[in-house]
C-alpha positions as CSV (number, residue, x, y, z in Angstrom):
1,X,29.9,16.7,136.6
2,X,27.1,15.5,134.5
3,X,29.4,16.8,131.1
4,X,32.5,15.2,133.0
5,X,30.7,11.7,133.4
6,X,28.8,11.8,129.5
7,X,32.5,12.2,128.2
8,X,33.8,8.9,130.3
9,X,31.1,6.9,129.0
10,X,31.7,7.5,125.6
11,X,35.3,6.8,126.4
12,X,33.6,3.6,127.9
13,X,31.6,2.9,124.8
14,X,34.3,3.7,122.3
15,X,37.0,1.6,123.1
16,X,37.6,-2.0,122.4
17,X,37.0,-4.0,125.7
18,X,40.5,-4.7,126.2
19,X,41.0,-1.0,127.2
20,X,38.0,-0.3,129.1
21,X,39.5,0.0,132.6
22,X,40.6,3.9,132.9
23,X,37.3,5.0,131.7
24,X,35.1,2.7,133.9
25,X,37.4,3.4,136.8
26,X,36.4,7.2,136.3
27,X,32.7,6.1,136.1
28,X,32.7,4.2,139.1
29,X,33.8,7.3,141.0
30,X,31.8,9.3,139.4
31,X,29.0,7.4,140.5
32,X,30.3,6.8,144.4
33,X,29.9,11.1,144.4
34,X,26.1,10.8,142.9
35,X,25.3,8.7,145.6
36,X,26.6,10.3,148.1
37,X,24.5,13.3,147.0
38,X,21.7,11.5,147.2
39,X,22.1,10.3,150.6
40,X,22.3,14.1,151.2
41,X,19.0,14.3,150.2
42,X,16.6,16.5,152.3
43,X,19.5,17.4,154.9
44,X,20.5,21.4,155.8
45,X,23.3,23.1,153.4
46,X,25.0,22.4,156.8
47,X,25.0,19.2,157.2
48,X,25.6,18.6,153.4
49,X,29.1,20.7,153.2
50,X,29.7,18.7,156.4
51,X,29.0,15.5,154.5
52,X,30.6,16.7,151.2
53,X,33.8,17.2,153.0
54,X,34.2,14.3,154.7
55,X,33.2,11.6,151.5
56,X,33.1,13.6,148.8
57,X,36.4,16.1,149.1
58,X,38.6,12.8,149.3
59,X,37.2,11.2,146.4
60,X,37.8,14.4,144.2
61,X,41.1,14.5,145.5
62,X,41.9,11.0,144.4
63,X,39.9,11.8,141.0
64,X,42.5,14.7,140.9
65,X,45.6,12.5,141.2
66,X,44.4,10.1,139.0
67,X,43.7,12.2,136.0
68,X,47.4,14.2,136.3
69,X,49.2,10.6,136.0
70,X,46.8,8.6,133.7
71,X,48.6,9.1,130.4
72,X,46.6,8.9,127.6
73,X,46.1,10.2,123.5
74,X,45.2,14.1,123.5
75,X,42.6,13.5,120.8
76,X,41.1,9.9,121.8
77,X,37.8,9.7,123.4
78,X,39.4,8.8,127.0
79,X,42.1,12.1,126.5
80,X,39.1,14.2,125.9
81,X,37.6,13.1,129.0
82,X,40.3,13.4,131.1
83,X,41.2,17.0,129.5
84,X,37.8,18.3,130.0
85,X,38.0,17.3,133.4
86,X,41.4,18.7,133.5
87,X,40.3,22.1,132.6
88,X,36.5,22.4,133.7
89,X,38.4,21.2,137.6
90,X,38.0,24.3,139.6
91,X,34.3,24.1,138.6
92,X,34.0,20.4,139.1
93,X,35.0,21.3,143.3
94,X,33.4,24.3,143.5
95,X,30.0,22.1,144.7
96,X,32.2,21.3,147.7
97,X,32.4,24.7,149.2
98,X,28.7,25.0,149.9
99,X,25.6,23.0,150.8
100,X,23.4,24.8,148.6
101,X,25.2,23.6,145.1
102,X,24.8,20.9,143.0
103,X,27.0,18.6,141.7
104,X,25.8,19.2,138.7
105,X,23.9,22.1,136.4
106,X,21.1,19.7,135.4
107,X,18.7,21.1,136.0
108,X,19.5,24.2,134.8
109,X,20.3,22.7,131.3
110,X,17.4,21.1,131.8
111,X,15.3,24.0,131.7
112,X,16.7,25.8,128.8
113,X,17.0,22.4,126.6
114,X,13.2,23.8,124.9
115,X,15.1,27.0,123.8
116,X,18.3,25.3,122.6
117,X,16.0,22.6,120.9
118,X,14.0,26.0,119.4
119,X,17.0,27.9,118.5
120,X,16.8,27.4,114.9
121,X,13.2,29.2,115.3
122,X,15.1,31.9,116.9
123,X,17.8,32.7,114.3
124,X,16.0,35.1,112.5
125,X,15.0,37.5,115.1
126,X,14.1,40.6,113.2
127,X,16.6,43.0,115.2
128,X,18.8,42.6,118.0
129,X,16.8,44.4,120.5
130,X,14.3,41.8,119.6
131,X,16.4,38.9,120.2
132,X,17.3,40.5,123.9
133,X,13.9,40.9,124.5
134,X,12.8,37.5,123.6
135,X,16.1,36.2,126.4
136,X,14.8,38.4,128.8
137,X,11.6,36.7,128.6
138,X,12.5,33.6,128.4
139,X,14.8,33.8,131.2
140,X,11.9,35.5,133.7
141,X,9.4,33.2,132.7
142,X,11.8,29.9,133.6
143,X,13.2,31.6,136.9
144,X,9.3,31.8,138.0
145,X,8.6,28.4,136.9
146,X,11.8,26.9,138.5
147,X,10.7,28.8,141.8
148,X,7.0,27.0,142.0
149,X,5.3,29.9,140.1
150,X,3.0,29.5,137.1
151,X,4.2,32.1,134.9
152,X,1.0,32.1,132.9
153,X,-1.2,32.5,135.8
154,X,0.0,35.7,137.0
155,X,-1.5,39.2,136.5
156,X,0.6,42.0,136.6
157,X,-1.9,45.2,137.3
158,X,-0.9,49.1,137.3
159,X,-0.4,51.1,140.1
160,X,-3.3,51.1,142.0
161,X,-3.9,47.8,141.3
162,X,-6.4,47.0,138.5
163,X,-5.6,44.2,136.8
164,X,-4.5,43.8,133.0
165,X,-6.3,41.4,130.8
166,X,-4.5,38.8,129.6
């Protein structure tokens, strides 16, 4: 939703303010969904599918009928918008179905945006088996940090339990 709601403001942003409307309709219920998530805020995956279908299926549905009848240009910055949403929609609901989701996957972009910002560094992995090492890593040491672990602080020791230096 985060992709879905960067696209409608620069729809906002690029149009003259004559033709602002569609695009700062879209944000507007963009935004009623973000807070209702955060009113959802410390409650059980329960109570938040509970929640979710009762504000937030509703608005989607209404988002859903308003972007099959808003006719727009294909290729301007408001028909991009609307035909990202159009295609990325079975993802865009799939939150709804359980408590546990997010609206959104940032935080997960957020914790890969250091190896996307070093990917250049990256492009000249000497083989392949290399670069799938290096992801493999990467991705283990970012699942432990995302799960309250300190990556750097653990030890690892053989089989009966002697630890390796680090």
């Amino acid at each position: 939703m985060a992709h879905a709601r960067r696209k409608f403001e620069e729809a906002r942003r690029a149009q003259p303010n004559t033709k602002v409307g569609k695009a700062i309709w879209a944000l507007g219920l963009i935004q009623k969904l973000y807070r209702i998530e955060k009113t959802c805020q410390g409650l059980s995956p329960e109570e938040i599918y509970r929640r979710r279908q009762s504000e937030a299926r509703p608005l989607m549905e209404e988002f859903e009928a308003w972007l099959s009848k808003t006719k727009v240009l294909p290729k301007d910055y408001l028909g991009k918008a609307i035909g990202y949403c159009q295609k990325q929609w079975p993802k865009l609901m799939h939150y709804l179905e359980d408590g546990r989701l997010s609206i959104d996957n940032h935080r997960a972009e957020q914790a890969i945006k250091p190896f996307v910002i070093g990917r250049k560094n990256w492009l000249f992995a000497n083989t392949e088996s290399g670069a799938h090492a290096s992801v493999l890593l990467y991705s283990l040491m970012e699942s432990a940090r995302i799960n309250g672990l300190n990556p750097y602080g653990l030890s690892f020791g053989a089989a009966d339990g002697a630890k390796i230096p680090r």
